[in-house]
Backbone as a printed PyTorch tensor [residue, N CA C, xyz], in Angstrom:
tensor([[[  6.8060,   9.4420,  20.6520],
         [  6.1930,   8.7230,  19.5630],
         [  5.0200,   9.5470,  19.0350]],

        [[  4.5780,   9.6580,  17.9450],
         [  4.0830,  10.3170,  17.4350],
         [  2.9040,   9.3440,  16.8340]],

        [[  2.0530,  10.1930,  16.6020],
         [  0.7550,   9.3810,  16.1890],
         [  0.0800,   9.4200,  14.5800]],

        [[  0.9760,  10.7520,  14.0340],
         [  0.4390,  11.3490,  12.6490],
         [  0.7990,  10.4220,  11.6410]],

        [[  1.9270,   9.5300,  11.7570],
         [  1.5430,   8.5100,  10.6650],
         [  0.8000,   7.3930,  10.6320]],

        [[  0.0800,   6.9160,  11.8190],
         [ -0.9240,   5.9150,  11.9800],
         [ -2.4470,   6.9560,  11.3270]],

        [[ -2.5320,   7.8270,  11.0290],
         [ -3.7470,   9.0760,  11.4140],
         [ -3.4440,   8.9720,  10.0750]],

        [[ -2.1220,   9.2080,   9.6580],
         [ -2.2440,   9.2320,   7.7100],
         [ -2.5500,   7.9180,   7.0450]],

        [[ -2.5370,   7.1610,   7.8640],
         [ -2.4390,   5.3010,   7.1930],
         [ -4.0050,   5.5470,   7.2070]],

        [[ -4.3980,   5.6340,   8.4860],
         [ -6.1940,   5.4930,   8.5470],
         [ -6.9140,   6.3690,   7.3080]],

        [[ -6.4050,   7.4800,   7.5510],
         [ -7.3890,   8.4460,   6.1070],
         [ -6.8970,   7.6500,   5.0610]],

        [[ -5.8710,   7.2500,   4.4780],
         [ -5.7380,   6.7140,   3.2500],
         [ -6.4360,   5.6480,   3.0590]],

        [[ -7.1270,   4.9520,   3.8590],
         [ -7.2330,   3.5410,   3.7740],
         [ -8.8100,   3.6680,   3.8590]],

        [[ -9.7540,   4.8650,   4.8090],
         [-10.3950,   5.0840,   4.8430],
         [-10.8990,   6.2690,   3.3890]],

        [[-10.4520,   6.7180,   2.7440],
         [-10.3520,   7.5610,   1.7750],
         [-10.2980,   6.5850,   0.4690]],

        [[ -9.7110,   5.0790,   0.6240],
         [ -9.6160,   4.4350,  -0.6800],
         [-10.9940,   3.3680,  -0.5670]],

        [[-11.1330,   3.1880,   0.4300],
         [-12.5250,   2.4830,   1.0390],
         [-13.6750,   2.9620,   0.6240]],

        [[-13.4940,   4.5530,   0.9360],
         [-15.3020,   5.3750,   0.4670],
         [-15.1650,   5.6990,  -1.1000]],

        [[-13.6540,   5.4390,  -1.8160],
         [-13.6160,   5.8400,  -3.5920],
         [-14.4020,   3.9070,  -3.9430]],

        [[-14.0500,   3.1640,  -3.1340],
         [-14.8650,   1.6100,  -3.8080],
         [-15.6410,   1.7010,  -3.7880]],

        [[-16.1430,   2.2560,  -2.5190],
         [-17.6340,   2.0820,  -2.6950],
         [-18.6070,   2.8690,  -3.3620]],

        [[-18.2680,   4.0140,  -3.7280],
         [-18.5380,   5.1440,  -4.1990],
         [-18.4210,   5.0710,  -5.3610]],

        [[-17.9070,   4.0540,  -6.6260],
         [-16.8580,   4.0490,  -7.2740],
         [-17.9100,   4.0990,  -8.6480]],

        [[-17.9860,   4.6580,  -9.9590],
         [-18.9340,   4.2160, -10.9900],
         [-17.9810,   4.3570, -12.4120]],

        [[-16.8870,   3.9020, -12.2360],
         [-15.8940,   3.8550, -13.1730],
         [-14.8410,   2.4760, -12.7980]],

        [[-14.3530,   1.4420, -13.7510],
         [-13.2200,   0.6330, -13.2890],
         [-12.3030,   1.3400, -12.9070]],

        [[-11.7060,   1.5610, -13.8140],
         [-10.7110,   2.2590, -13.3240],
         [-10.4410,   2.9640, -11.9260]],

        [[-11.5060,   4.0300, -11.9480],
         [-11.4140,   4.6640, -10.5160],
         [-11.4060,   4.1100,  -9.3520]],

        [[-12.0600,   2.7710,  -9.7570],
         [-11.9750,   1.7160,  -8.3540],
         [-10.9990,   1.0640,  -8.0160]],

        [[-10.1550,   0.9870,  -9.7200],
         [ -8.3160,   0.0720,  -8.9820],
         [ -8.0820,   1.5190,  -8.7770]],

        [[ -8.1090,   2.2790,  -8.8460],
         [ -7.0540,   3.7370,  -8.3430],
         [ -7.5520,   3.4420,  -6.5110]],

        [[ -9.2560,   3.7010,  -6.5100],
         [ -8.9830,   3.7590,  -4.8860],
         [ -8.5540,   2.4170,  -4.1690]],

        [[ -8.4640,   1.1310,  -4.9520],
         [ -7.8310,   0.2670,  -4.2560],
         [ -6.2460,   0.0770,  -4.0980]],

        [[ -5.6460,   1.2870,  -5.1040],
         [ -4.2400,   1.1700,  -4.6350],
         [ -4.4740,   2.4000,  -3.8320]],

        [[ -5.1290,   3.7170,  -3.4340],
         [ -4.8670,   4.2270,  -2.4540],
         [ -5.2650,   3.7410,  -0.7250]],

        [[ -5.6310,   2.5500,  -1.0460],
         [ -6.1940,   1.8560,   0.4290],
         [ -5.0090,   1.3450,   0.4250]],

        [[ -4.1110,   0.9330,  -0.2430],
         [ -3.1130,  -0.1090,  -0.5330],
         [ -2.0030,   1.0600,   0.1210]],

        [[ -1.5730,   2.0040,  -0.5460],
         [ -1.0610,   2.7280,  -0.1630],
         [ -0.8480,   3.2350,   1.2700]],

        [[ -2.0000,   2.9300,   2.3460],
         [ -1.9150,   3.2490,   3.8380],
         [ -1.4900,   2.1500,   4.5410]],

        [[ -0.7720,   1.3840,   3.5210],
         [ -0.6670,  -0.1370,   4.9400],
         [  1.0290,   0.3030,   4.1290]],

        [[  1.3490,   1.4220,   3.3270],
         [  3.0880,   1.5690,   2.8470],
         [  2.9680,   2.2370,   4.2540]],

        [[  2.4020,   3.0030,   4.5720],
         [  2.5860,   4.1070,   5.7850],
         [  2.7960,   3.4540,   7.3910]],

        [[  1.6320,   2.5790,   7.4470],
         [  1.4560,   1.7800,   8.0840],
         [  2.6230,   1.2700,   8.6990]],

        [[  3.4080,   0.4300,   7.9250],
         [  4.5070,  -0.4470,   7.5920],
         [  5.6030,   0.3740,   8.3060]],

        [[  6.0310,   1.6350,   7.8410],
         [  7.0480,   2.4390,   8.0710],
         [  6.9070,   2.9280,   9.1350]],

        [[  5.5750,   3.1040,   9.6910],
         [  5.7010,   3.9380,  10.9550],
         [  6.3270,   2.5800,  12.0730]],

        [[  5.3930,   1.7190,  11.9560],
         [  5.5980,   0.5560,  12.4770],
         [  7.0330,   0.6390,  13.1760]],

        [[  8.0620,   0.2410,  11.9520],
         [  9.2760,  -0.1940,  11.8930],
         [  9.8850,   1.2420,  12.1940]],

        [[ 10.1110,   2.6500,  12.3550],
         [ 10.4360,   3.9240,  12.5570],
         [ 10.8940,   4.2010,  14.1820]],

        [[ 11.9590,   4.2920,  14.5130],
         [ 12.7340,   4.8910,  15.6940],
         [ 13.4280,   5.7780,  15.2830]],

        [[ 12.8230,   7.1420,  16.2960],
         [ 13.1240,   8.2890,  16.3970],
         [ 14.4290,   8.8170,  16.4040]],

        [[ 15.6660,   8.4800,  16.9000],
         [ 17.1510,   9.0360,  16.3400],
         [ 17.0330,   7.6370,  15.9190]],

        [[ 16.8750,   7.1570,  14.5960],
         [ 16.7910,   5.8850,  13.6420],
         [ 18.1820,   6.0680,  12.6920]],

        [[ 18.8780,   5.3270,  12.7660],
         [ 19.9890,   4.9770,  12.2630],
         [ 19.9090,   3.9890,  10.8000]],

        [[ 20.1550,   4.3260,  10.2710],
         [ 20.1750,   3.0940,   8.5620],
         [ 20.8890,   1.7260,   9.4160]],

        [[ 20.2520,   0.2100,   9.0920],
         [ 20.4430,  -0.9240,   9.5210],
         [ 21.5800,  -1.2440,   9.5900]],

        [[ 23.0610,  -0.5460,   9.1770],
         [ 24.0850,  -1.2530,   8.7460],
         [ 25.0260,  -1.2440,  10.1800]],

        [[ 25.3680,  -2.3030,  10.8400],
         [ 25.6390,  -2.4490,  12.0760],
         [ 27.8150,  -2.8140,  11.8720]],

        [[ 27.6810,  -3.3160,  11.2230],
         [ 28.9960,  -3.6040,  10.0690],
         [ 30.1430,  -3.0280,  11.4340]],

        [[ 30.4770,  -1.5840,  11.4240],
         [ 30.7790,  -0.5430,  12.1910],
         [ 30.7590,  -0.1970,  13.1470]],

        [[ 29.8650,  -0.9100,  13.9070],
         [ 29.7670,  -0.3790,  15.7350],
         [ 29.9580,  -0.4870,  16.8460]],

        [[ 30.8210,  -2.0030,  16.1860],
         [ 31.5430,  -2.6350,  17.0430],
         [ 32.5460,  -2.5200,  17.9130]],

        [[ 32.9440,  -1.3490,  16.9820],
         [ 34.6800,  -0.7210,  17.6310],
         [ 34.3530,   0.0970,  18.6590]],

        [[ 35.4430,   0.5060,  19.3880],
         [ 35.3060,   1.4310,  20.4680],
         [ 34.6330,   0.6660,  21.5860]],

        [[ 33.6160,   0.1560,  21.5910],
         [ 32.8840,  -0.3290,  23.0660],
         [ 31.6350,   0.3150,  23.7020]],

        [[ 31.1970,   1.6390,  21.8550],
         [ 30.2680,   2.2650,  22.5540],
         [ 29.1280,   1.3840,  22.0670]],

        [[ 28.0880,   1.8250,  22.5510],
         [ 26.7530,   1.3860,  22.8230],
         [ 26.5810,   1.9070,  21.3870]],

        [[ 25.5670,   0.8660,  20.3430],
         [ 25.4750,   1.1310,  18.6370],
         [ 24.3070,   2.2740,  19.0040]],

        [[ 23.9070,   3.0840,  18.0630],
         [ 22.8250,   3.7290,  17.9240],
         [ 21.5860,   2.9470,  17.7210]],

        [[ 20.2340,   3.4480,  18.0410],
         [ 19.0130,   2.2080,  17.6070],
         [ 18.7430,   2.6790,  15.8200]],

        [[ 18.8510,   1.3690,  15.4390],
         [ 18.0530,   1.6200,  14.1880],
         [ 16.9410,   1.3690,  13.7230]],

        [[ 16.7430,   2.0640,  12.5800],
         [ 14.9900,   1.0760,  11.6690],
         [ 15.2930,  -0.1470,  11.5470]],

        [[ 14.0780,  -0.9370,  11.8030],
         [ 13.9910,  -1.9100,  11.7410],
         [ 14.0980,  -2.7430,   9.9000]],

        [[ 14.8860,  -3.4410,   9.5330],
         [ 15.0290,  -3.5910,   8.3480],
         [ 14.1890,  -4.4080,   7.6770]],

        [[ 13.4410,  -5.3120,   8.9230],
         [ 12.4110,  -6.4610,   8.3550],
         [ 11.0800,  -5.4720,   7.6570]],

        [[ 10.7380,  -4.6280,   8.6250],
         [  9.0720,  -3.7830,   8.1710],
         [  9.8790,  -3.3010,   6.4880]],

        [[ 10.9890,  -2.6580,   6.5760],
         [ 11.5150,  -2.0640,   5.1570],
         [ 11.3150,  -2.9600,   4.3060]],

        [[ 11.3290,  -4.5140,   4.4390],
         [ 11.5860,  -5.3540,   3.1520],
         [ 10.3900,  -5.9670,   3.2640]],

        [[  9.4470,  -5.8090,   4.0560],
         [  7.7390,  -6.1830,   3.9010],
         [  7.2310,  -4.8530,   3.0980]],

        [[  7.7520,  -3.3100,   3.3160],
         [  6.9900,  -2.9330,   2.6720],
         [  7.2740,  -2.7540,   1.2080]],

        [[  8.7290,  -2.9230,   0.6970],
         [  8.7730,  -3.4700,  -0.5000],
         [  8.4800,  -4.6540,  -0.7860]],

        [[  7.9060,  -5.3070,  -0.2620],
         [  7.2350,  -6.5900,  -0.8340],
         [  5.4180,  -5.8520,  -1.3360]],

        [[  5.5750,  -5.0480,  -0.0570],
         [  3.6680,  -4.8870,  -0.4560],
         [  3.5730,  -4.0810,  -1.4180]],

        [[  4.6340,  -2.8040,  -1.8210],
         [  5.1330,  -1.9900,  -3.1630],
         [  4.5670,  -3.3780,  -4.5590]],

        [[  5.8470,  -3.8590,  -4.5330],
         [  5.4170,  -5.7240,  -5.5010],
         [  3.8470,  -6.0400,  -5.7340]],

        [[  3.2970,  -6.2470,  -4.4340],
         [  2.4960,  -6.7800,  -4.4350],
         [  1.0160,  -5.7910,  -4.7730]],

        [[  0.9280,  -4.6200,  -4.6010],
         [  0.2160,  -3.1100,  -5.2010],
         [  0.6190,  -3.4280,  -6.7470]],

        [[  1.4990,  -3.1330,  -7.2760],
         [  1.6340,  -3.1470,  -8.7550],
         [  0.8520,  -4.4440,  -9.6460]],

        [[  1.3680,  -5.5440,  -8.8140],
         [  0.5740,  -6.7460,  -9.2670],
         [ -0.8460,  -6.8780,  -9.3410]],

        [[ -1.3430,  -6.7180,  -8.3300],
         [ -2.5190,  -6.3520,  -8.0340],
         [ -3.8210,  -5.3810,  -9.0610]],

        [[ -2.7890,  -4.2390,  -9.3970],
         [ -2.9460,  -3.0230, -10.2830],
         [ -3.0960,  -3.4120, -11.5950]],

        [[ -1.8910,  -3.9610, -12.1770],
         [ -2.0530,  -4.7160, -13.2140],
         [ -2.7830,  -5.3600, -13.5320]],

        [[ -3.3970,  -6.4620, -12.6550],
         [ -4.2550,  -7.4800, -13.2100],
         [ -5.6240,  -7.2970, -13.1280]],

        [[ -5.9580,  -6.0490, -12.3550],
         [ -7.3300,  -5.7020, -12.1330],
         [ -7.5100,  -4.7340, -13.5720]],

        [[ -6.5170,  -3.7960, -13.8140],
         [ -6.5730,  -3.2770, -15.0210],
         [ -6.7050,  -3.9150, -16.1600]],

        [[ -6.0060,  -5.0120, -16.2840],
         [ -6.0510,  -6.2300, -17.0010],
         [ -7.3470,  -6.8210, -17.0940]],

        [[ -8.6570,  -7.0680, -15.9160],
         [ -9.1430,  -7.8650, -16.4500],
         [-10.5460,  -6.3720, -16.6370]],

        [[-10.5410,  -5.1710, -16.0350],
         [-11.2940,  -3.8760, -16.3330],
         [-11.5160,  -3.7160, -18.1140]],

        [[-10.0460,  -4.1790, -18.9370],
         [-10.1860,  -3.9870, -19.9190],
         [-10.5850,  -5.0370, -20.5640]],

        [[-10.6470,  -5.9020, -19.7730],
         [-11.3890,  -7.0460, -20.9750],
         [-12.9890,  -6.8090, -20.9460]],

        [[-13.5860,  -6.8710, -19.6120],
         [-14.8850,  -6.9050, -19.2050],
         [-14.8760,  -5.1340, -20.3280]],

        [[-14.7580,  -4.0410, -20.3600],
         [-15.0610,  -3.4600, -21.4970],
         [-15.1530,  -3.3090, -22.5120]],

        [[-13.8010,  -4.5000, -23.6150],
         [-14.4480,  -5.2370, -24.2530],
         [-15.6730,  -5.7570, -24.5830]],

        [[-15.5950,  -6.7710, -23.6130],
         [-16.8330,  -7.1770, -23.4970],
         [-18.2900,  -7.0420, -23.5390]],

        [[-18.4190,  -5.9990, -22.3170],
         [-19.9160,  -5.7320, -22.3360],
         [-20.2160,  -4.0660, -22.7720]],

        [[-18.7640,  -3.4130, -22.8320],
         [-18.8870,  -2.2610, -23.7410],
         [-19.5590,  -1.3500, -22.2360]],

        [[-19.1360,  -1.3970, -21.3660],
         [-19.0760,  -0.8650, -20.1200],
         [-18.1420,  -0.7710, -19.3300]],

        [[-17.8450,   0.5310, -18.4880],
         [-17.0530,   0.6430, -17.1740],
         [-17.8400,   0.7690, -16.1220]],

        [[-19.1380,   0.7200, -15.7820],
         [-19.4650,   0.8980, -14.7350],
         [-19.9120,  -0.6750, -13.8180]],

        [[-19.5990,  -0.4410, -12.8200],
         [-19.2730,  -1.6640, -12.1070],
         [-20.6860,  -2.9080, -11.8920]],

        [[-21.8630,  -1.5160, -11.6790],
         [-22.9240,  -2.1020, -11.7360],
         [-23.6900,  -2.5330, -13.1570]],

        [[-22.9480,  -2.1840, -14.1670],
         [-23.2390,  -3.1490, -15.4030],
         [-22.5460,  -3.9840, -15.6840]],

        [[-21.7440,  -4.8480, -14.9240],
         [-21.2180,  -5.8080, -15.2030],
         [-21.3420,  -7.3180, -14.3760]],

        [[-22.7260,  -6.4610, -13.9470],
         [-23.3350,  -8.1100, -12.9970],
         [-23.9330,  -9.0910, -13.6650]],

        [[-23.5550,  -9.1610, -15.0990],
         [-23.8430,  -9.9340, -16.4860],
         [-22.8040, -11.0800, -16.4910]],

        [[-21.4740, -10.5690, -15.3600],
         [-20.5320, -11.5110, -15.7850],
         [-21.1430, -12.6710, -14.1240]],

        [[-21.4800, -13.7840, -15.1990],
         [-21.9320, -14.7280, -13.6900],
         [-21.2420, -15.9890, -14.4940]],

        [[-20.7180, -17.1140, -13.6210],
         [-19.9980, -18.2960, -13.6160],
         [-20.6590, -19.1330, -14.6310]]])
């Protein structure tokens, strides 16, 4: 088992963490929040990942009497296309509301927009 894709999940996530906080542009801040977003795709896959990993389709392995090969796990695959879904959405609507608040107050920087209060 290998450890380099938990090590790539962490820098990404840690790498989209220090662009928020760091951040003096909208925009640049949904970018580093889909690259934080991006380490839980990695995350996900390593998770679900066995080493002679076989594609899920079991259909076939029945015959003969041999022992099936192990496969990827198909559940982590269809969580991490859910979290794919759920990144875009996310993306969208923060972009979505980046461009209104510039509209608005005729700013992208994050700390001029502590004007917007309830």
């Amino acid at each position: 088992m290998s450890v380099l894709p938990y090590l790539v999940a962490g820098w990404l996530l840690l790498v989209g963490i220090w662009g928020v906080v760091n951040s003096r542009h909208v925009v640049h801040l949904i970018v580093c929040v889909s690259v934080a977003q991006a380490g839980t795709y990695v995350l996900f896959l390593a998770i679900g990942w066995r080493a002679p990993g076989a594609a899920p389709i079991l259909g076939d392995l029945t015959s003969g009497g041999k022992k099936p090969p192990p496969v990827v796990d198909p559940v982590v695959q269809a969580l991490t296309l859910t979290d794919v879904v759920v990144q875009a959405t996310v993306a969208a609507v923060l972009l979505a509301l980046g461009l209104q608040a510039h509209k608005r107050f005729r700013t992208t920087d994050p700390d001029g927009l502590r004007a917007i209060r309830g």
